[in-house]
C-alpha positions in Angstrom: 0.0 0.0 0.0 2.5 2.6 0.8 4.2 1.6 -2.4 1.1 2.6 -4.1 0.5 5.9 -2.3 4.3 6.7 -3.3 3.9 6.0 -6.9 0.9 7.9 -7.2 2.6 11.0 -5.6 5.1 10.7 -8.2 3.1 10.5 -11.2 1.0 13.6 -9.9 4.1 15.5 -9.2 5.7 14.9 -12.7 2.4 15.7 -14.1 2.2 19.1 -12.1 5.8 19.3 -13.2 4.7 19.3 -17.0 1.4 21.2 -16.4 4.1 24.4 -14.9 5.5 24.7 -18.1 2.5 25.7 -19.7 1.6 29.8 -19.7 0.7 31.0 -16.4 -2.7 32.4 -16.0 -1.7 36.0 -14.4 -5.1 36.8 -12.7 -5.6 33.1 -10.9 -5.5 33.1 -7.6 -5.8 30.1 -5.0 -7.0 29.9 -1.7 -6.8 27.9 1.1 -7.5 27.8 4.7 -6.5 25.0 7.3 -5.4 22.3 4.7 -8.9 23.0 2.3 -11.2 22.4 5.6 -11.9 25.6 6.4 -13.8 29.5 4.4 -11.7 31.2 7.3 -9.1 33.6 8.1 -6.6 35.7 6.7 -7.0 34.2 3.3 -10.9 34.8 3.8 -10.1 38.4 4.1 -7.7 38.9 1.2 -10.1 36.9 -1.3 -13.5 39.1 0.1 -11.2 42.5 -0.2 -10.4 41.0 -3.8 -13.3 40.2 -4.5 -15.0 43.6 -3.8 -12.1 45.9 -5.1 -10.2 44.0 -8.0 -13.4 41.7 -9.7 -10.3 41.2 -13.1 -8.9 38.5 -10.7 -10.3 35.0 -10.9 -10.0 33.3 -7.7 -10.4 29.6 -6.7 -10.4 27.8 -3.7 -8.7 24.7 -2.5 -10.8 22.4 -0.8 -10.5 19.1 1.3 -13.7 17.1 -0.8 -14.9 16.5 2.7 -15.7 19.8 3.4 -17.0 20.3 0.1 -21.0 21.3 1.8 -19.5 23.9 3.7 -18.4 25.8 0.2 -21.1 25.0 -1.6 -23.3 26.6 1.2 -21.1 29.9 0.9 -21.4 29.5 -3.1 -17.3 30.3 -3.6 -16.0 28.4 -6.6 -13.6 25.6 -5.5 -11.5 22.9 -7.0 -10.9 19.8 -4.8 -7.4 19.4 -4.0 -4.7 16.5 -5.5 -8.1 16.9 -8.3 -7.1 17.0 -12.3 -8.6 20.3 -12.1 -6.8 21.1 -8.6 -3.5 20.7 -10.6 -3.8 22.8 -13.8 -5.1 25.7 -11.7 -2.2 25.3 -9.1 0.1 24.7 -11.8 -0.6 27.6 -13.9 -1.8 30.6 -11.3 -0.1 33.2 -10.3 -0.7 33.6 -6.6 -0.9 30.8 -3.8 -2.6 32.3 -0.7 -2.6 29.6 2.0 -2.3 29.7 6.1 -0.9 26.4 6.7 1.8 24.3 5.1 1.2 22.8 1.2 2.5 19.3 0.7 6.5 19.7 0.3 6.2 17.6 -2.6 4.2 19.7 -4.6 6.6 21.8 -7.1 5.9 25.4 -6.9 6.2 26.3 -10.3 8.1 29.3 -11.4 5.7 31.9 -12.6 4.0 31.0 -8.7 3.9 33.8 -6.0 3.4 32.3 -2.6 1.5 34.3 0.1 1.6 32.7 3.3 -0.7 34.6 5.7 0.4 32.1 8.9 -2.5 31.6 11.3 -1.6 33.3 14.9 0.8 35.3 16.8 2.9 33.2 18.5 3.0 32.0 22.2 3.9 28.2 21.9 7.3 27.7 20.0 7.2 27.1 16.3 9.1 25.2 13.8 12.6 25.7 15.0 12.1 27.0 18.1 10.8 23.8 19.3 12.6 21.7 21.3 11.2 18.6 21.3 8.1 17.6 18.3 5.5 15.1 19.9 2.9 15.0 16.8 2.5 11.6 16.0 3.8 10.2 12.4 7.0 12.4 12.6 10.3 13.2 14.7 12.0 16.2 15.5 14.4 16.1 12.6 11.9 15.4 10.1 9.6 17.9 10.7 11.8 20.5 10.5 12.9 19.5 7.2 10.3 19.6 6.0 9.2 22.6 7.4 12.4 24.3 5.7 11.9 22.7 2.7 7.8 24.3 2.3 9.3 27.6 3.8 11.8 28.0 1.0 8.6 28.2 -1.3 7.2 31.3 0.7 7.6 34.6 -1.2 6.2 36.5 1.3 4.6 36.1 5.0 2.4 38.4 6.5 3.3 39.0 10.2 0.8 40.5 13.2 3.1 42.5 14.4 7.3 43.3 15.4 6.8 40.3 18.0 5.6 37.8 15.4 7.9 39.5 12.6 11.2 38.1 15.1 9.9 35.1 15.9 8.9 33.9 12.2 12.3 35.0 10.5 14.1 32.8 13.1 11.2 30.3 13.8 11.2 29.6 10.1 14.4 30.4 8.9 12.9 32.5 6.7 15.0 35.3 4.3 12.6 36.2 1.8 9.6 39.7 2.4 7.8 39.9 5.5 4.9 41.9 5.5 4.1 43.4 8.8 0.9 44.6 8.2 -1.4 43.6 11.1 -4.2 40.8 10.1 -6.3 40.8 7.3 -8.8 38.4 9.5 -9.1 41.2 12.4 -10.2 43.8 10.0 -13.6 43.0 10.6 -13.2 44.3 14.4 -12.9 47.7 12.9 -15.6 47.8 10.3 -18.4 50.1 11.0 -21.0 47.0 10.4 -19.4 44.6 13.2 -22.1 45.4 15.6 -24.5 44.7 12.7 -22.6 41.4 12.0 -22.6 40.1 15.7 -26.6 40.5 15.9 -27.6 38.8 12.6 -25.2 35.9 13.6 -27.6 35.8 16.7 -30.7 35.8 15.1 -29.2 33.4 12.8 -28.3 30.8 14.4 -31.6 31.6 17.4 -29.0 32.0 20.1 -30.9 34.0 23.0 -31.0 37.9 23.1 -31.0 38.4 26.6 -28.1 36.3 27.7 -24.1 37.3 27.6 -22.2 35.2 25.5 -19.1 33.1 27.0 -16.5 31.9 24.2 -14.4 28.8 24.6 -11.9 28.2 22.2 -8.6 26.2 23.6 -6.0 24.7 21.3 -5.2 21.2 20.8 -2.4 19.2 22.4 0.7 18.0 20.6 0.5 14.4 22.9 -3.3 13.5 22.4 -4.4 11.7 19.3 -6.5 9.1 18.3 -4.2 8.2 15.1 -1.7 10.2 12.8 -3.8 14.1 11.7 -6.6 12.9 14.3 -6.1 14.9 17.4 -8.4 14.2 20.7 -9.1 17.1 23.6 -10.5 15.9 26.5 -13.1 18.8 27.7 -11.8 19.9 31.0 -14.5 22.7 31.9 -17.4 21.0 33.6 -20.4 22.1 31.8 -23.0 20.9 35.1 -21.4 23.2 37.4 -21.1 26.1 34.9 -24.8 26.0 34.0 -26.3 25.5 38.0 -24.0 28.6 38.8 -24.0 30.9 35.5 -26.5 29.6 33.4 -28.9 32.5 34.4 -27.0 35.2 32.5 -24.8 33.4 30.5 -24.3 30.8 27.7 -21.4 29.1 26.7 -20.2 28.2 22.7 -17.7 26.0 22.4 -15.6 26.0 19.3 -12.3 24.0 19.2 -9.4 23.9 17.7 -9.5 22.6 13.9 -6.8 19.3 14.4 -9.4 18.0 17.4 -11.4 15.3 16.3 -14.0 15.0 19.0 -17.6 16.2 18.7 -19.4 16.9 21.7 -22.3 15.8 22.5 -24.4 18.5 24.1 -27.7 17.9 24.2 -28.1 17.5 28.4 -26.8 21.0 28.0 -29.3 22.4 25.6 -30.1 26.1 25.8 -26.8 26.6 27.7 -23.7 25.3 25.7 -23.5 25.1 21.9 -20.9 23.4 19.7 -19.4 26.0 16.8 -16.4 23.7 16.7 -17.3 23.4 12.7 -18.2 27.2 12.0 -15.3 28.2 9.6 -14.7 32.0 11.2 -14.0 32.3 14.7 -14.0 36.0 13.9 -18.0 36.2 13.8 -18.0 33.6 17.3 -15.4 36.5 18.9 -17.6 39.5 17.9 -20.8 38.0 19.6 -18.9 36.9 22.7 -18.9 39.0 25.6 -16.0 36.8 27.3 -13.0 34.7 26.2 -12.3 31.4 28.0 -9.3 29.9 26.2 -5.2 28.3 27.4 -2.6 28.3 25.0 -4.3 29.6 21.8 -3.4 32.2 20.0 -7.0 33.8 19.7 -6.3 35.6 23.0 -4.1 37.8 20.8 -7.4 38.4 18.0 -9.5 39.1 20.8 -7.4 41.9 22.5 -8.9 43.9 19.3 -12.4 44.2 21.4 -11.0 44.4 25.0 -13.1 42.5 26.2 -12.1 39.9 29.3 -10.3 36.8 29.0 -9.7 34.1 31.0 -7.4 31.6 31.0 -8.3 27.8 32.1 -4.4 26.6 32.3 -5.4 23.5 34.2 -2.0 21.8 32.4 0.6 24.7 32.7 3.1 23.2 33.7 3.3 20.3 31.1 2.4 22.6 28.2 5.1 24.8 28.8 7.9 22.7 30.2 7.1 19.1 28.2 4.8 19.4 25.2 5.4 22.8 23.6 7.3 25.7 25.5 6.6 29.2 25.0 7.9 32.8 24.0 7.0 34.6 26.9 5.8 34.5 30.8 2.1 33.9 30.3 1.2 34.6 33.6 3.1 37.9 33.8 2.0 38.8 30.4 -1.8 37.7 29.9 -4.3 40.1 30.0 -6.9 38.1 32.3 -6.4 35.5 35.6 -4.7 32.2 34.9 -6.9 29.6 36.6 -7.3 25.8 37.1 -10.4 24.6 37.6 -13.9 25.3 36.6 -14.5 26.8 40.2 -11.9 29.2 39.6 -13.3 30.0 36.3 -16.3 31.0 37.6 -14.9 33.0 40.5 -12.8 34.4 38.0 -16.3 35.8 35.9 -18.4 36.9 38.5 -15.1 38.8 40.1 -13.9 40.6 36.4 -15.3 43.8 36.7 -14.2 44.4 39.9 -10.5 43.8 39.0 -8.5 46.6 37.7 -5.5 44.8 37.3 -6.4 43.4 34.2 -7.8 46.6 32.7 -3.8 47.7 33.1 -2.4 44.8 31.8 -5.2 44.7 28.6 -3.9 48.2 28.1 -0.3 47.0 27.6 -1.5 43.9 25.8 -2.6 45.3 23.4 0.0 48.1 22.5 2.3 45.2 22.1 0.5 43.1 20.6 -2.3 44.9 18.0 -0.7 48.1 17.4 -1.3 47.4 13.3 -4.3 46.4 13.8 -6.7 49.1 11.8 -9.2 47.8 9.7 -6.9 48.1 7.1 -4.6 45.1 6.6 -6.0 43.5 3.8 -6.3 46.8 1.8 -2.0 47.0 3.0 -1.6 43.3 2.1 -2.7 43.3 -1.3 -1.1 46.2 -2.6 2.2 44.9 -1.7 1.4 41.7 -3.1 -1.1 40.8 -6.0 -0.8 44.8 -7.4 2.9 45.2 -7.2 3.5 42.0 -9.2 0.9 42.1 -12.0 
């Protein structure tokens, strides 16, 4: 079987090889978010601004056929990826927009610009930062091989901000432009219609007026999988006790990281906790929220935009940071909410917030580190320096 798999790969990549040579089509453009799963994120931005303020581009997105619904529902035009048709459109177009790693043995053909928006602003160690790799299927040296081999690909990257600009250049050994532009994906914090967006998401999906909205979004764990690419999180937060105590004024959405496998089943909680694990844009679930619960994710650094409390449920600190990932920086000096444990503490921590000044301070330096760029204008930044200075 693996012989199989191997041939295949080579036949394809000769024939992506052969399809290159052919004239590239200047105004093609291909998305893709979260391996093809996901209509999210900063490549969601660019290809909306695109759409809207340069309609002379054609542009395609690159789609895991198992998500295929999800697209269709949106009505964006796709092409399923390792397809006939996936190749001659990534063969022959003129920008790659992605914000996760493409196969390293797909050829990036020479006429190819590669944007590569990344996904986050760093807290857990990247690439070669990391001391130790504990994903499954892999080992510390062959990760970051490969990593360096995709990386060389990159024409540009966009970065967040100075922090992530540092990081990413060493992180990813990488030489080539970085764009430090702020993210296209947090425009939509600054857009005169986000308050207009957050209540049509409501009425949308019937979640109740009344009630203020509790987000939580951790990330996944390095050391818990099911199989190689299928990631388990076992949900920490007790549900039962959040419910008897703050189910009066609040519900809860949960909405996990994209590499966790597990689907909740919710129904003893209904009309208190609601899955959006499988919503594409966490963007919409962070405008409607009127708190952040989250660990080690990098959405505390999107959120910061609204200034609006966090919390952070760490009930693993010490192994996250000292054996499965390590970080960039003291999280509990630096965070802009409490660090806490347990879902007592969590709920101490929520009826006590706006009573603690402390973390109004320490939002207020958060954010000046960490979303200075951030504007409403990224995309608009992004794209000139990209797509219209290389037409």
């Amino acid at each position: 079987m693996p012989f199989i798999k191997n041939l295949l790969i080579l036949i394809y990549k000769y024939l992506f090889q052969v399809v290159s040579f052919l004239p590239a089509r200047k105004n093609l453009i291909i998305f893709e978010s979260f391996l093809g799963k996901q209509y999210s994120d900063n490549p969601r931005a660019i290809y909306e601004y695109l759409k809207v303020h340069h309609p002379e581009y054609e542009l395609i997105w690159s789609i895991d056929p198992r998500f295929e619904k999800g697209f269709q529902e949106i009505g964006v035009p796709y092409a399923h990826r390792f397809s006939i048709k996936w190749l001659f459109i990534m063969a022959r177009s003129r920008y790659w927009v992605t914000n996760s790693r493409m196969p390293i043995w797909i050829p990036k053909p020479r006429h190819t610009l590669y944007l590569q928006t990344w996904h986050g602003t760093p807290l857990k160690k990247l690439a070669f930062d990391m001391k130790d790799v504990l994903m499954p299927g892999t080992t510390n040296e062959k990760y970051k091989q490969e990593f360096y081999q995709e990386s060389r690909n990159w024409d540009y990257l966009i970065s967040p901000n100075r922090y992530s600009t540092e990081i990413f250049k060493r992180a990813f050994k990488f030489e080539k432009t970085v764009i430090e532009s702020g993210y296209p994906r947090n425009d939509i914090f600054y857009k005169p219609e986000s308050d207009e967006i957050a209540k049509k998401f409501k009425e949308t999906h019937h979640l109740p007026k009344e009630k203020k909205i509790i987000l939580y979004a951790p990330t996944w764990r390095d050391n818990q999988y099911h199989q190689v690419g299928k990631y388990k999180l076992e949900l920490q937060l007790d549900l039962s006790i959040l419910q008897k105590e703050l189910g009066g004024e609040y519900i809860i959405i949960l909405r996990m990281h994209y590499l966790v496998a597990e689907n909740f089943n919710l129904d003893t909680f209904k009309g208190f906790a609601y899955d959006f694990s499988k919503y594409e844009d966490i963007q919409e679930l962070y405008l409607i929220s009127d708190l952040l619960i989250t660990d080690y994710s990098s959405v505390f650094f999107d959120y910061a935009n609204l200034k609006r409390p966090m919390i952070f449920f760490t009930y693993d600190l010490d192994e996250y940071k000292e054996d499965i990932r390590g970080f960039y920086f003291n999280l509990a000096e630096k965070a802009p909410g409490p660090l806490v444990k347990t879902t007592e503490e969590v709920i101490e921590a929520i009826k006590g917030y706006e009573h603690n000044q402390i973390f109004s301070r320490k939002m207020a330096e958060f954010y000046q580190q960490f979303c200075y760029l951030e504007d409403g204008h990224a995309t608009e930044r992004v794209v000139k320096e990209v797509i219209l200075k290389n037409k």
